[in-house]
C-alpha positions in Angstrom: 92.5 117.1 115.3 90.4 120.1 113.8 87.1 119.9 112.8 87.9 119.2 109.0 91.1 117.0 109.5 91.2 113.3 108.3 93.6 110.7 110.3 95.4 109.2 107.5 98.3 107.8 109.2 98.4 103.7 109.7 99.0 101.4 106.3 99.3 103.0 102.9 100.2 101.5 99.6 103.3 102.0 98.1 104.9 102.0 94.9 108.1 102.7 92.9 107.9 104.5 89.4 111.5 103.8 88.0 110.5 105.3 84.4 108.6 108.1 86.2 105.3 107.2 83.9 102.9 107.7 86.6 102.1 111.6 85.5 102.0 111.0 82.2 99.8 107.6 82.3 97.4 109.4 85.3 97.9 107.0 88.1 96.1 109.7 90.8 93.0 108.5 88.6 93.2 105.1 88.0 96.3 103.4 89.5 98.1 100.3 87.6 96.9 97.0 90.0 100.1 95.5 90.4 103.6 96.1 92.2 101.8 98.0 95.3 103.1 97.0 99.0 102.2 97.9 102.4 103.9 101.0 104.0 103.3 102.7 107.3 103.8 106.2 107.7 105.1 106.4 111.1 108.5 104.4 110.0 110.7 105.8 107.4 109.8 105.0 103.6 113.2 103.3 103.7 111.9 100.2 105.1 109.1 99.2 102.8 111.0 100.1 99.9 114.7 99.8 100.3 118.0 101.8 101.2 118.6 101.6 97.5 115.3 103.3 96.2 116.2 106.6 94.3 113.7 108.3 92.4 110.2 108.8 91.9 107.0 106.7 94.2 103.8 106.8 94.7 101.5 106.5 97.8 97.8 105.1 98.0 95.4 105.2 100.5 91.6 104.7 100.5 89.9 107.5 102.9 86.2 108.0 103.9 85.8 111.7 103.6 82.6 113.4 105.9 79.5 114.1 103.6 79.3 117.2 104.6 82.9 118.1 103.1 81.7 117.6 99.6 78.8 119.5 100.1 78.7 122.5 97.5 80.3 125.4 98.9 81.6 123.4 101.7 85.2 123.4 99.8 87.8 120.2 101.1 91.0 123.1 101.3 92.6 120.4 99.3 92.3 121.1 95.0 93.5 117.1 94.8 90.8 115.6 97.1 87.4 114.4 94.4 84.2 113.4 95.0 86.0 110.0 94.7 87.3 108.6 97.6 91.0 109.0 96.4 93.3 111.6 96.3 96.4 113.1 94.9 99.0 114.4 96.8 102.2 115.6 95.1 
């Protein structure tokens, strides 16, 4: 890895958005609490969620970024990563 690269493979959370409400309702601020399950990013998205899945999901993971990235000035290279630790990749 780089010097400003975070590992982020192993276990995320994953969920489905059949109505395709998670833009509109701002889930990459405050995500709903239920109907999230464990995926893992090195098998296909296929298995946590189905063969039959079409349409819009979302992913979740919790991430401890370096101090130092959020430094003023110090600038993450990602607009979507906060002082938070969440971010919102789309």
């Amino acid at each position: 890895m780089r010097a400003r690269e975070l590992e982020l493979l192993r276990r995320w959370s994953v969920r489905t958005d059949p109505e395709d409400r998670g833009l509109a309702e701002a889930w990459y601020r405050e995500r709903p609490r239920d109907g999230w399950i464990g995926a893992r990013t090195d098998q296909p998205w296929q298995i946590a969620l189905g063969h039959d899945h079409h349409g819009v999901s979302w992913y979740h993971r919790r991430a401890r970024l370096p101090a130092r990235w959020l430094e003023p000035g110090a600038g993450s290279g990602c607009g979507s990563v906060r002082r938070r630790p969440t971010a919102a990749c789309g």
